[in-house]
Every structure is written in structure tokens, then in C-alpha cells.
ZAMARGU-4260 file (C-alpha; in steps of 0.2 Angstrom, whole numbers, plus 5000, padded with zeros to 4 digits):
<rodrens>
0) 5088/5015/4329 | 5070/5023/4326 | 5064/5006/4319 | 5070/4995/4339 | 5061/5008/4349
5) 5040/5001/4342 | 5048/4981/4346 | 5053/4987/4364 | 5035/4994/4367 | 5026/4980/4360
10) 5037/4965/4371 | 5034/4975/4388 | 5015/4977/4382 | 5017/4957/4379 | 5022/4954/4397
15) 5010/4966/4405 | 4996/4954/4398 | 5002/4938/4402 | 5005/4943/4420 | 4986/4950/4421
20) 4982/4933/4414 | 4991/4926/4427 | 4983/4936/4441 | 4966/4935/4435 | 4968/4914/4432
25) 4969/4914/4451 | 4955/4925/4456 | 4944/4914/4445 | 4953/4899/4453 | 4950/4905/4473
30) 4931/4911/4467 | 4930/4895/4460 | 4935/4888/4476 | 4926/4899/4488 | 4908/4895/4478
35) 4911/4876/4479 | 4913/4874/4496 | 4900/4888/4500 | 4888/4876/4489 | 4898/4860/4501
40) 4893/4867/4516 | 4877/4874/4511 | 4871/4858/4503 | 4883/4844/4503 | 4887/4847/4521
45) 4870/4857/4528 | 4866/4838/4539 | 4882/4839/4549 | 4882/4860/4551 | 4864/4858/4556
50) 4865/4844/4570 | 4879/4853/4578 | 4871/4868/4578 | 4856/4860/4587 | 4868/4851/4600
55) 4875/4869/4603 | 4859/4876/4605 | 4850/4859/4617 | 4866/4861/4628 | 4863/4871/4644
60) 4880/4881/4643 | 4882/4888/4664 | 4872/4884/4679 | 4868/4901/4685 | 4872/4904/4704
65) 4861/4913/4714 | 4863/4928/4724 | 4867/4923/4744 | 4856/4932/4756 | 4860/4943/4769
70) 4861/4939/4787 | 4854/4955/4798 | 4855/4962/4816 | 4838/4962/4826 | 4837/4980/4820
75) 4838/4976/4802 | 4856/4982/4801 | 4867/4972/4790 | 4879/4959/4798 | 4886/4949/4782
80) 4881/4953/4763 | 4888/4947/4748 | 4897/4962/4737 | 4902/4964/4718 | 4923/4965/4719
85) 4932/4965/4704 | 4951/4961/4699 | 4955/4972/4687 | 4967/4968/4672 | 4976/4976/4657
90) 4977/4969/4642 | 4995/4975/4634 | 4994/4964/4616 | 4978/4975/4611 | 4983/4982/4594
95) 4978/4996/4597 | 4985/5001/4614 | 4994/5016/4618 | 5012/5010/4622 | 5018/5029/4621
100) 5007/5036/4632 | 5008/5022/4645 | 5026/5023/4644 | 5025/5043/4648 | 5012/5041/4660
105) 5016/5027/4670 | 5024/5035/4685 | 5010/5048/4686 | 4999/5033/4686 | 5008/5024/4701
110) 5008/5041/4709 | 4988/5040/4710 | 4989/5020/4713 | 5000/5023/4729 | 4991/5041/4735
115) 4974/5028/4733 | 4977/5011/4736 | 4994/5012/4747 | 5004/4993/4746 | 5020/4986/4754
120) 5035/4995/4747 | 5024/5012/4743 | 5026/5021/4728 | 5043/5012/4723 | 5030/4995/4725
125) 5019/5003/4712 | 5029/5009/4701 | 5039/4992/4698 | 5025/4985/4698 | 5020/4996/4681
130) 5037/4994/4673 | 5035/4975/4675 | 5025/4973/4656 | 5038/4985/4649 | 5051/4972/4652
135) 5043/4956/4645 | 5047/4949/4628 | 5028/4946/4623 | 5015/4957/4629 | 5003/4951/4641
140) 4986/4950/4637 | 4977/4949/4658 | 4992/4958/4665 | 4985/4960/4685 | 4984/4978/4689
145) 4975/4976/4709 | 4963/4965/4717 | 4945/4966/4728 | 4940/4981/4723 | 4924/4987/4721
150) 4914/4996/4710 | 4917/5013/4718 | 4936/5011/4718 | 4934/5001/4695 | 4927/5020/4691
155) 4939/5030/4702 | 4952/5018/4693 | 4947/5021/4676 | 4949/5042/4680 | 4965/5040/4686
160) 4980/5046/4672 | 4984/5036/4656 | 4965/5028/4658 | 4955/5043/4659 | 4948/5049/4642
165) 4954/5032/4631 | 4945/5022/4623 | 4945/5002/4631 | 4957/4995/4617 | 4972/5008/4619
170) 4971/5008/4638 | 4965/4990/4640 | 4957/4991/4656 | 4947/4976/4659 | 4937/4971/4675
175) 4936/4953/4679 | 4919/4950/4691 | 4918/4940/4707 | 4906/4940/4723 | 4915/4943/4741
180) 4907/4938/4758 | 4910/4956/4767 | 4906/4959/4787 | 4902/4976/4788 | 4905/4977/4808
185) 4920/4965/4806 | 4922/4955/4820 | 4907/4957/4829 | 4900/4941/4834 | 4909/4936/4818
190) 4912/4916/4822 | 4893/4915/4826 | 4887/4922/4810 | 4900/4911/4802 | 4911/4909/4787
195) 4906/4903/4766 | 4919/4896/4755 | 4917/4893/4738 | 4916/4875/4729 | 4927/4869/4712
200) 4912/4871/4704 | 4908/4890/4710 | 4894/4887/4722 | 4897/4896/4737 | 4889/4887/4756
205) 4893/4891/4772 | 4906/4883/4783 | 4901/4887/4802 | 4888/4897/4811 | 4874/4903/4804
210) 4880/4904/4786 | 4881/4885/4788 | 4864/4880/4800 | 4856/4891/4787 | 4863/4888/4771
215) 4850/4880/4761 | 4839/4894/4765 | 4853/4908/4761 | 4860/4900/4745 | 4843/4899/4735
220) 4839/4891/4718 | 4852/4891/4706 | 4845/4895/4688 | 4851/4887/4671 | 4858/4894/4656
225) 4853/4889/4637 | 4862/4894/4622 | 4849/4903/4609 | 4853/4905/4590 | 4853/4925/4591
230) 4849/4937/4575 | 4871/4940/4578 | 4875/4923/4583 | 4873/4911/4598 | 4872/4917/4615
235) 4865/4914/4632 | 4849/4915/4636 | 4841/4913/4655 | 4830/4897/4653 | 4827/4894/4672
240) 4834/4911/4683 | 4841/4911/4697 | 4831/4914/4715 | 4840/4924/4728 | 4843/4914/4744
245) 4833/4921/4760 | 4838/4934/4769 | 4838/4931/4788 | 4837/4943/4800 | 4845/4938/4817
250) 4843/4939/4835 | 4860/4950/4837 | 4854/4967/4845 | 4871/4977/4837 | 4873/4988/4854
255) 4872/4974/4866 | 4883/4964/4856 | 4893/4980/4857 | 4894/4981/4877 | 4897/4960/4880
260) 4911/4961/4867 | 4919/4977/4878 | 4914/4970/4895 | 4922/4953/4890 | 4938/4959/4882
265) 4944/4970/4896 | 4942/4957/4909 | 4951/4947/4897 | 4963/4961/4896 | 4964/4965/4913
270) 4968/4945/4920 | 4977/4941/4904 | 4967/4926/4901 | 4970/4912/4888 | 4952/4913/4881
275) 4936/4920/4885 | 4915/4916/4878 | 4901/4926/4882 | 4881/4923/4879 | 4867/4934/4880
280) 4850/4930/4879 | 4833/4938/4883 | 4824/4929/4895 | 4805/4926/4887 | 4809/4925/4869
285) 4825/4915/4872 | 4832/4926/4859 | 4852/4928/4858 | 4857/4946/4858 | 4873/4944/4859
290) 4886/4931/4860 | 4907/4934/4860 | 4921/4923/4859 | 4939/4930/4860 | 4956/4923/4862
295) 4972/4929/4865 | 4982/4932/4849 | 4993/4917/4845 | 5006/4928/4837 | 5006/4943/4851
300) 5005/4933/4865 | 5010/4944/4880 | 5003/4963/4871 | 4983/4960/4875 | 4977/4957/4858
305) 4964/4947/4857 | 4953/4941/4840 | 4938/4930/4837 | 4941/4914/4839 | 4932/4896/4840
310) 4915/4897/4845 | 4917/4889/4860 | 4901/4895/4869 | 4892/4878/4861 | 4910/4867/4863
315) 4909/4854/4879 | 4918/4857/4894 | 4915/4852/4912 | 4905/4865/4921 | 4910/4865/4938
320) 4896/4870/4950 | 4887/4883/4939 | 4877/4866/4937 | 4872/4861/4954 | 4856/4874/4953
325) 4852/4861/4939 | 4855/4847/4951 | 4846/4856/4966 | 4831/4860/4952 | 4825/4841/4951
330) 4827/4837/4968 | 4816/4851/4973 | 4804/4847/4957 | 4802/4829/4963 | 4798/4830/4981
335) 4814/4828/4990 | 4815/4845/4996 | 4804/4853/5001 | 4812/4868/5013 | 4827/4878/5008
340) 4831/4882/5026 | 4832/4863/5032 | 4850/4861/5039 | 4862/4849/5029 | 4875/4844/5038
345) 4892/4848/5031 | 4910/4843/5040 | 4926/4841/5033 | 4922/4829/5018 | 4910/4816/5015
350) 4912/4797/5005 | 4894/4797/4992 | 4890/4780/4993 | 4904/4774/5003 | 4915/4774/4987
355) 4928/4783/4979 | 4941/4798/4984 | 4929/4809/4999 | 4925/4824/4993 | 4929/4841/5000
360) 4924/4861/4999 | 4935/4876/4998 | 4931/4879/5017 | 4925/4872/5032 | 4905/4873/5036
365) 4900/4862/5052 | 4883/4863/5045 | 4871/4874/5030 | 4854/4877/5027 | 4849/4870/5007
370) 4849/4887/5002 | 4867/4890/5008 | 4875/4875/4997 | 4871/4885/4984 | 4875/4903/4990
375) 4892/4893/4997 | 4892/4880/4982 | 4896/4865/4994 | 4901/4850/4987 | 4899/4840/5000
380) 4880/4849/5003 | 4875/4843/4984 | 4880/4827/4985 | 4874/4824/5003 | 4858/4829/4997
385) 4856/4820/4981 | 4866/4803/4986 | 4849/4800/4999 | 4836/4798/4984 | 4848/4795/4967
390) 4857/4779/4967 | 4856/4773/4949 | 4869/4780/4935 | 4857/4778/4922 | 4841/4783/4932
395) 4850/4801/4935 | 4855/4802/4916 | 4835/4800/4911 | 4831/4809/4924 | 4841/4825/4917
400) 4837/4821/4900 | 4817/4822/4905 | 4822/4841/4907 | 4827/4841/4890 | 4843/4846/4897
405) 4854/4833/4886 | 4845/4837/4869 | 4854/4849/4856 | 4845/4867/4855 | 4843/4871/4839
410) 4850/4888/4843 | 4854/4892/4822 | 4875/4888/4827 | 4881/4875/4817 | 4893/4869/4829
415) 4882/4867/4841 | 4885/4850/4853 | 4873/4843/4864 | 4880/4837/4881 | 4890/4823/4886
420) 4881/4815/4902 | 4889/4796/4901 | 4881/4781/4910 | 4896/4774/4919 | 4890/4756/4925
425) 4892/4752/4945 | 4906/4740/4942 | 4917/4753/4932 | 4914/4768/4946 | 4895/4773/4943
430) 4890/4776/4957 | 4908/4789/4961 | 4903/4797/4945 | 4887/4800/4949 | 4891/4809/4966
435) 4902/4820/4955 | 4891/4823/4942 | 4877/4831/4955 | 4892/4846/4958 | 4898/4847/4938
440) 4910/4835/4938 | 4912/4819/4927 | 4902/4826/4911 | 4903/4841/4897 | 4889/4851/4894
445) 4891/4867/4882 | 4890/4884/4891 | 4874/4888/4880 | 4865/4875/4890 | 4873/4879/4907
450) 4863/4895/4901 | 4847/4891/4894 | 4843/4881/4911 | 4847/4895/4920 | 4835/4906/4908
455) 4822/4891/4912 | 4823/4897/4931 | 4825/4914/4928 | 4808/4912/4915 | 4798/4903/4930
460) 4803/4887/4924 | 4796/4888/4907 | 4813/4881/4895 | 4812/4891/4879 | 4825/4887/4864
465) 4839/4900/4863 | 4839/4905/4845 | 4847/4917/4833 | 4835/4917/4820 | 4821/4929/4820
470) 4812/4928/4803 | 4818/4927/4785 | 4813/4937/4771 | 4812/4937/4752 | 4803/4944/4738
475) 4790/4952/4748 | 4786/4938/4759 | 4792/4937/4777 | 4792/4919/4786 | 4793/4924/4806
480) 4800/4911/4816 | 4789/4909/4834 | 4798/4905/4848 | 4799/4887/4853 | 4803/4878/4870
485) 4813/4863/4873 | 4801/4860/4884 | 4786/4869/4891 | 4792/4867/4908 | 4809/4862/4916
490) 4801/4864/4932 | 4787/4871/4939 | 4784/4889/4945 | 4784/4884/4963 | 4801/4875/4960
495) 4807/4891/4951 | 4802/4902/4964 | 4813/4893/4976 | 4830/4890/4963 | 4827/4911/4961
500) 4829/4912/4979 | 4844/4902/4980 | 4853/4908/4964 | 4851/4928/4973 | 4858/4922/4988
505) 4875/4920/4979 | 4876/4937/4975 | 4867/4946/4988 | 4868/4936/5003 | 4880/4940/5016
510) 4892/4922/5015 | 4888/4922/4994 | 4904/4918/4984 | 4897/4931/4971 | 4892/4943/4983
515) 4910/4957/4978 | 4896/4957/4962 | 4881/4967/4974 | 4878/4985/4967 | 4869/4998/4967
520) 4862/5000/4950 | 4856/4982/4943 | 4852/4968/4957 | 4860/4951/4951 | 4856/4934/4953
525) 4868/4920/4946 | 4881/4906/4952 | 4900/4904/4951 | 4909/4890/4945 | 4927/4882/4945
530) 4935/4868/4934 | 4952/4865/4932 | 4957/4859/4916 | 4961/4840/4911 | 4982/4840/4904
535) 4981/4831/4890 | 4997/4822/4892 | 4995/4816/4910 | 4977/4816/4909 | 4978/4823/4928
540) 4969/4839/4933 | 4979/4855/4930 | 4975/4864/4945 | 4985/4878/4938 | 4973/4882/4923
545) 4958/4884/4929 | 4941/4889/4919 | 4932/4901/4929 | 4912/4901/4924 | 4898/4913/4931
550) 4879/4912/4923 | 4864/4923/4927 | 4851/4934/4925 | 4846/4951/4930 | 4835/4962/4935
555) 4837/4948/4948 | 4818/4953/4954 | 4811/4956/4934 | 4823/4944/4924 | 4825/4950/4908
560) 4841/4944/4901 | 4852/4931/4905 | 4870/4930/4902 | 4884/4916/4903 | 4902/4920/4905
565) 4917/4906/4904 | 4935/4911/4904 | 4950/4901/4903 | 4967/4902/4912 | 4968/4922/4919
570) 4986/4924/4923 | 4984/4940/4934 | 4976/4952/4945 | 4960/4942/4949 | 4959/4921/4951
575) 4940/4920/4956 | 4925/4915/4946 | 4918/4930/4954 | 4931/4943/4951 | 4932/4938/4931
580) 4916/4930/4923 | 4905/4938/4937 | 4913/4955/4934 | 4909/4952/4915 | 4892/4951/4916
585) 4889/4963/4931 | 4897/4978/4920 | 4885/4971/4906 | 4871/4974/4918 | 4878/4992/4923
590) 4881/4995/4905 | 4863/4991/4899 | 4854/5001/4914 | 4863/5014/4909 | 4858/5014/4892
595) 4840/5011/4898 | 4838/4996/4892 | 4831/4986/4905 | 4816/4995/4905 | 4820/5007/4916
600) 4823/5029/4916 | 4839/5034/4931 | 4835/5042/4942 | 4851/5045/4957 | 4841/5049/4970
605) 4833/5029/4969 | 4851/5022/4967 | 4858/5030/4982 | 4867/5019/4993 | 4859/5016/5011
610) 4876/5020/5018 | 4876/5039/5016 | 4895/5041/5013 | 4895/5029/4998 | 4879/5036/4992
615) 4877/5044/4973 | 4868/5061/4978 | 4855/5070/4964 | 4867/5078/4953 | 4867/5092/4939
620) 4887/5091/4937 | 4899/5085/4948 | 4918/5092/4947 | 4934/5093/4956 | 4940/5110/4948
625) 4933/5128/4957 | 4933/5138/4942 | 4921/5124/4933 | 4910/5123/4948 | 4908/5143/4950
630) 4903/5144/4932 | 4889/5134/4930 | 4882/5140/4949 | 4883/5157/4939 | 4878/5149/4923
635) 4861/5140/4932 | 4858/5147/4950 | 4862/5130/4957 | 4878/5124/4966 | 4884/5108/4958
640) 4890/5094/4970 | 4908/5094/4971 | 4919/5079/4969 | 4928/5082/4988 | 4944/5073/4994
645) 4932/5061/5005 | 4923/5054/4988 | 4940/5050/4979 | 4948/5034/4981 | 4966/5035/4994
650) 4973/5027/4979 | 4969/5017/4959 | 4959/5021/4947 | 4950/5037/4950 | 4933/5042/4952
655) 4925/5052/4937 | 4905/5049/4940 | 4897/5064/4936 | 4909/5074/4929 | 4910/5079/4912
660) 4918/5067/4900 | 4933/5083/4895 | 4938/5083/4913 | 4935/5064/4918 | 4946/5060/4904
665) 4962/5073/4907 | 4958/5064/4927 | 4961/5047/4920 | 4973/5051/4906 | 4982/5060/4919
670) 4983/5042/4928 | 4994/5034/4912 | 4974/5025/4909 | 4967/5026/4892 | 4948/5028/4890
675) 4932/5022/4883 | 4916/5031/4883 | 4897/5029/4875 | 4882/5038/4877 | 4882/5058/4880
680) 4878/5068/4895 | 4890/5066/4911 | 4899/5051/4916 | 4887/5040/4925 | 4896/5022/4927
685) 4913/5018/4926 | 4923/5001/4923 | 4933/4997/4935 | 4927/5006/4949 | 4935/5017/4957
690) 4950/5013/4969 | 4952/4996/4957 | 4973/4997/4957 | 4981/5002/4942 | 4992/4989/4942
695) 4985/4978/4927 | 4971/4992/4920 | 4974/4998/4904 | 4958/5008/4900 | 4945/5013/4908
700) 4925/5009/4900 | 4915/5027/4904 | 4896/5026/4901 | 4885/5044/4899 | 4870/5050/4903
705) 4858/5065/4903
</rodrens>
């Protein structure tokens, strides 16, 4: 047995070196391998390598978008920016991610998500949401934890539990970049600053309003990327960069914006009106401050929600008689009247040209002066005054379009239209047209231009271009856009004069159809108008749905700001052009005197009434509650003004100027109203007045002063 044992050794000692053989037969074998086709694609190959290489490198990889401009209030407040958002992502089929510790922390990380980032379903949502990966067969590599969050919200995420403290392979966190178009005052004057959308190919242009009439401007200059052969490898390199688009600072003054959005939504509210557009527009620069358009929420109908709509303030629609000062403006201007107290005879209806259905006014005048067919918007006035000297469809048409009138602004609103003035020839109705044209019938003219020929009167006749651009800026250089006129004169200043007296006479003269508007406070000058709306089916005039249209200026003496109201179908409370556009922009005036901004300090004593019982006295503090009053004549030596029995309305809203605003709003609260306020001091103004019943008012707009 001692002689087998040395044969056993030998024959394993055999085998151990023919399996090295083996092994080391193939190491030489995959060496050999690995050499030749290093030397292959090294040498033999290098041509092919080297010409794919220099295809990769002359190809230009990515079109680099540029960064979109702002758009800014007049103030240099931000209106609409571009923002970085992120969606972020986890990726699960890392190797090296932390399956234990997601699994244990999960529900604490849900707990942070929901307490954060509430969604529909809450914490239950969230937590569902986090088990969802758990219950997959393959793990998902760009799992979507949240979307459109920003850069604050990515590093409060990545603090929260389970991501805090790891490294980016076992939490597998990963943010996934994209640009947003953000509002930072939301719907303010938002249809008029307009909307982007982006392209398949990742451009991203505007689609209405500013963000489109602008858009070549605010896009930029894209840049282009090549591919460079780096030390590492192949990467991106900027061969042309990108230039950021212009930044454009607008016209929008934020605060008046502010007041026309208020004043207009709660006339809206108030008369539960269909729809409701808003313009205003300083009167020498022709610059828009503000312009609003609201319509009644589709899917609340009946709650008083409104949200921005169409822009219709730039959309055609038949005016009604806020055009006859337009009409009245070019007879004066060429020479057919002369004297605004010659006596037109009026009756009950009157045939122009002898053709066509007579036309007829709201009421009977035997007789009025040329002023009065203004201040009492005769129908039958205008036409009687322009049938004598216009008898040509198409020498009326040029004649209008001579003003400029018919020509788009240019106002910086995509959408913007220019009139609709047709010819009708004589054989087809002409000349019936024409008669109905001269009172704002038989063409479609944008409420923007309604306006800017009423800014033309209020301006002595000089037509500047509304705008909503006042300069752009980039890089350091600032481009200023100067104001420009449509014409340089819509009339002259003699002609103006006159249309200023006729257009105060609506709303201070005693028979005015505008005159409920005369106040205190702010003297207005403006027009009413009345259409009714065409039903679309019949093609007949709906004389229940009516669009109810004031434009004006004021300080009626001073114009400085001109404003245009149109509201569409009020279903409540108040009917008249008057009592809804007109109310708009009177409590735009208020509002802005109030605020000073017409170039004026208040003083009570100036604004008192000449009828001593409706006067508003100099006042420190005004009050309705003894122990109130007794303490501030103790406090300053002076006895405060009380609010007596005789100053409060019998019944509606009640009356709260110059109380403090605790006490006015327990006074209203008290009334089931809900309130409103801006500024600081003591109540100054209030919308509605006082005594307005509260059937129909909801809330009630204070305004404070020193």
C-alpha cells in the first residue's frame, strides 16, 4: 500500500497542469484577439473611426432656445416671466438604491409630501402613490414623483425623509428641467398680456396679446450647439449662444388696473351680466393703463364668478350711439354746423332719404337744440342733421376713413380688428344704411376705437395711438417707444372744444341720459349707448339682450384719462347704459381721485355739495357711536362730526364716509354685506352709495384717506 500512495500524487499533479494549460491557452488566445483588433481598428480601420468621428464632431447636436423676455407693468413690476420648473423623478433600477430604507421610510416620506404639496385623496393619495413602484415586476427607472415645482420646493424635496443625507444613486432623485410661462398677478389684465405655447420642435411663441404682437422681440435669437472632441470624450460645446428676447415694459399701471377690474366686476356682479370689457387710457400719451375683460363663469353660471375671458375690448360689435359724437365731430369739422344751440327739429319719427323703416327715439322731443341730440342721443336729431349734406354711401365711408377712424391701432393686441364700415350700394339699401350708420347702426367698430376717438376730443382733437408698449430693454440698452398719432388731428381744436361741450352735457345737463352719473368729486364727460344683439338663428334683433356701452373722460374740464365700458346682457337690478357701463367708469374716477391720482390733494371743504343737507363737511372723524365720539374730543380737544339719523339713508346700503374702517365694516357686516377696502385713513368713498337697496349687492368697495 506505501508503493500506490507516490502514483496518486503524481496523476492529480498531472491534471493540475493540463488544466493550467488549458486556462492559460485561452488568455493567450483573447490577448491575441484583443491585440488584433486594437491593431484593426487602430490601423486597418482608423479611415472609417476617423470620418465618423469628424461627422460627429461637424454636426450641430441642439438648437439652443433662448431665454423669453419679461413683459412689465408701467412701474417695472413683473406681469409675465418665464421660471425654471422641474418634474422630478426617481430612478428605482439604480444598483445601488436603498430598497430598505425606502420601504421603511416611505409613509414618513408621504407624511412630508401631503403636510407640503397637499393632492386629491391627501395623505392616503401620497402614500399609494409611494407604494405603487413596490408593486411592479421591473423596477422603474423615471418613476414620477411630482410635477411644476420649482427650485425652492427640488431642495426642500431632496431634505425631506428617505432623500436627506443619500447619496444620488441610493435615493435616485432626479430633476427633469423645463421653462413655465408664470403670471405673478394671475389674472390681471391676463388676456391682454396674452398666452405662449410651445412648438414640437421646443420653441416657445406667443399665441394672443402682447406675447404674440410682440413675439419676435420677446423670443430672441436662438443659439447653436456643436459637438467638441473633449480631453473625456465628446460633448457640447456653445458655437453660437443664445440672445435673450427683449424685455418689454408695458403701459399697465398695476393699481389702476386694480380699480377698473374691481369697479367692472361688481357691476357685473351686481346686474348679473353675461360679459363685461373695460379700457383705460391716458389722455396725452394714449397709453393704456389698464384694460379688463370678464365673463361670467361657464360652469357657475348663477354664483357671480366671473374669469377672464376673450379680449373682446378690440372684437367688432355695433356701437349704438356712443358713435354719434364721431358723426357730430365731422359735420362740425366740415362746416355744416356751425352753432350747437341751432334748433333741430325732432317729432315723432322721420324717413332719411325718404327710404326705409322711419326712425324713432326713446321719447318724444317736438324740437332740440344740436347740443341736446347729443345730451338726449336723438336718433332722429343725427340723422336729420347729417341726411342734409351726406347722401353718398361711399363718400361717408371715405369721409370717416380720413379721420383715420377705420384703420387698425396698432395698440401692441394681437387680436386687434379694425372696424367694419361696409359700402352698401344705393340699389341694395345704401342710402337706409347710411341714415343708420350716422347713430351706430349698420357697422362694427371695436370698443378700443369707440375710445381712442373719444381720447381724440377729449385731447383737443389731436388722435394719438393707444398703446401698451412703453420701451423694451435688453442688455443694457433701452429702446423707448414715442408716442405716435393716427393722425395729428381728428378735428381741429375749435371742433373739439364744441364735441367737449356736447359730450358734458350728457352727464351734467339737466335732460342728459347720463346725468344719475354727476358727482361730487370727479366732473365727467362721456356718452351712453344702447344695441341690442343680432340672434344668430333668426337673424332679428333680440331686443332682450341688449349691450349697454358708456365712453368718456374725466376730469371733464382737465381730461386726463379716458375710459370705455361695454357690458353685455345684465339680467338684474339696473337696465340702463348709465346705471351699468356709466357707473363703471364713474367709480373709476371716485376711485382714482381718491387715490390722488388725477393730480389732485382732497380737501372736503372743496367737495361740499351746494345743497347744504347733502354736503360732506371738514371732517377729523365721523362716527355713529357716543363713547367713540367722547374719546377722541377728549383725546384732541376737537368735537368730531357725528353721523346723525338725518345723514343715514331711510333704508339700503348704509353710509360709512368718514368713519373709521373697524366701525364701517361691523355697520355693513351688520347689513349681511361683505366689504372691500384700499388705502388707510377713514372711509372716504364708498361703492354703491349709500341708500343703493340691498337687494342684488353683495359687497361693498371702501376707499381710505388721510
Amino acid at each position: 500500500m506505501a508503493a500506490v500512495k507516490p502514483k496518486k500524487k503524481k496523476g492529480k499533479r498531472a491534471s493540475m497542469m493540463s488544466r493550467y494549460s488549458v486556462l492559460t491557452g485561452l488568455f493567450l488566445l483573447v490577448a491575441a484577439w484583443i491585440a488584433y483588433n486594437t491593431f484593426k481598428n487602430a490601423v486597418v480601420d482608423a479611415p472609417h473611426w476617423n470620418e465618423l468621428a469628424k461627422k460627429e464632431l461637424s454636426r450641430s447636436s441642439l438648437v439652443i432656445q433662448p431665454e423669453r423676455g419679461d413683459i412689465l407693468a408701467s412701474d417695472g413690476s413683473v406681469l409675465a416671466t418665464t421660471l425654471q420648473y422641474y418634474t422630478l423623478r426617481v430612478d428605482f433600477g439604480s444598483e445601488a438604491f436603498d430598497w430598505k430604507g425606502y420601504v421603511l421610510l416611505k409613509d414618513t416620506l408621504a407624511d412630508s409630501l401631503h403636510r407640503h404639496f397637499p393632492i386629491v385623496g391627501g395623505l392616503k393619495a401620497w402614500r399609494d402613490s409611494l407604494e405603487a413602484p413596490l408593486r411592479r415586476n421591473r423596477r422603474p427607472r423615471g418613476w414620477r414623483l411630482i410635477n411644476n415645482v420649482s427650485y425652492a420646493d427640488y431642495q426642500q424635496i431632496k431634505n425631506f425623509p428617505f432623500f436627506e443625507g443619500r447619496r444620488l444613486g441610493s435615493h435616485g432623485l432626479l430633476p427633469e428641467p423645463m421653462k413655465r410661462r408664470r403670471n405673478p398677478y394671475g389674472s390681471m389684465a391676463k388676456l391682454s398680456i396674452g398666452v405662449v405655447s410651445e412648438r414640437p420642435n421646443g420653441e416657445i411663441h406667443g399665441m394672443s396679446g402682447l406675447e404674440y404682437a410682440l413675439d419676435s422681440l420677446l423670443y430672441g435669437r436662438p443659439g447653436i450647439n456643436k459637438k467638441v472632441n473633449f480631453t473625456r470624450g465628446i460633448g457640447d460645446w456653445a458655437e453660437v449662444p443664445a440672445v435673450r428676447g427683449w424685455d418689454v415694459l408695458s403701459t399697465i399701471d398695476v393699481q389702476m388696473q386694480d380699480i377698473l377690474e374691481n369697479a367692472l366686476l361688481n357691476r357685473l356682479q351686481l346686474t348679473r351680466a353675461e360679459w363685461g370689457t373695460a379700457v383705460l387710457m391716458e389722455v396725452a400719451t394714449g397709453e393704456i393703463k389698464g384694460i379688463c375683460n370678464l365673463e361670467e363663469d361657464p360652469k357657475r353660471k348663477g354664483e357671480g364668478i366671473y374669469i377672464e375671458a376673450m379680449n373682446r375690448a378690440v372684437r367688432r360689435f355695433e356701437p349704438g350711439s356712443v358713435v354719434k359724437p364721431l358723426s357730430l365731430m365731422i359735420a362740425i369739422e366740415d362746416g355744416y354746423v356751425n352753432d350747437l344751440d341751432s334748433v333741430v327739429t325732432i317729432g315723432n319719427s322721420f324717413s332719411a332719404y325718404g327710404q326705409g323703416r322711419p326712425i324713432t327715439d326713446s321719447h318724444f322731443n317736438a324740437q332740440l337744440t344740436v347740443a341736446g341730440c347729443i345730451e338726449q342721443s336723438s336718433n332722429i336729431g343725427m340723422a336729420r342733421i347729417l341726411s342734409r349734406h351726406y347722401k353718398s354711401p361711399q363718400g361717408w365711408h371715405d369721409r370717416v376713413a380720413a379721420t383715420g377712424f377705420l384703420e387698425r391701432l396698432g395698440s401692441g393686441i394681437g387680436e386687434e380688428m379694425a372696424p367694419w364700415f361696409p359700402v352698401v350700394p344705393l340699389g341694395s339699401g345704401g342710402l337706409v344704411t347710411l341714415s343708420r350708420q350716422f347713430y351706430g347702426y349698420g357697422a362694427e367698430i371695436p370698443p378700443l376705437h369707440t375710445l381712442s376717438i373719444y381720447n381724440a376730443i377729449a385731447n383737443g382733437g389731436r388722435y394719438v395711438r393707444p398703446r401698451l408698449v412703453k420701451s423694451l430693454h435688453r442688455e443694457g440698452v433701452d429702446s423707448v417707444v414715442p408716442i405716435s398719432y393716427v393722425r395729428d388731428r381728428a378735428c381741429s381744436e375749435r371742433t373739439a372744444k364744441m364735441m367737449q361741450q356736447c359730450l358734458s352735457l350728457v352727464v351734467n345737463g339737466d335732460r342728459g341720459t347720463a346725468r344719475s352719473l354727476k358727482n361730487p368729486y370727479v366732473k365727467l364727460a362721456g356718452k351712453t349707448g344702447t344695441c341690442y344683439s343680432v340672434n344668430p338663428e333668426t337673424r332679428q334683433y333680440d331686443t332682450g339682450r341688449k349691450r349697454l356701452a358708456f365712453c368718456g373722460y374725466f376730469p371733464a374740464d382737465e381730461p386726463k384719462y379716458s375710459c370705455v365700458v361695454l357690458i353685455f346682457h345684465p339680467r338684474e337690478n339696473f337696465f340702463g347704459a348709465a346705471t351699468t357701463s356709466g357707473v363703471v367708469l364713474r367709480d373709476v374716477a371716485i376711485a382714482m381721485y381718491a387715490r390722488g391720482m388725477l393730480g389732485n390733494t382732497s380737501d372736503y371743504l372743496a367737495e361740499a355739495d351746494e345743497n347744504p343737507s347733502r354736503a360732506i363737511r371738514p371732517v377729523a372723524f365721523a362716527s355713529g357711536n357716543d363713547l367713540v365720539a367722547q374719546a377722541i374730543e377728549r383725546a384732541a380737544g376737537v368735537a368730531p362730526r357725528r353721523m346723525s339719523g338725518g345723514e343715514q339713508p331711510a333704508d339700503g346700503v348704509a353710509n360709512v364716509r368718514g368713519m373709521g374702517l373697524r366701525e364701517a365694516i361691523a355697520r355693513l357686516e351688520n347689513q349681511g354685506l361683505e366689504v372691500t377696502f384700499g388705502g388707510s385713513g377713514h372711509v372716504h368713498s364708498q361703492s354703491p352709495a349709500p341708500g343703493t337697496p340691498l337687494s342684488g349687492v353683495r359687497t361693498v368697495n371702501l376707499i381710505l384717506k388721510q
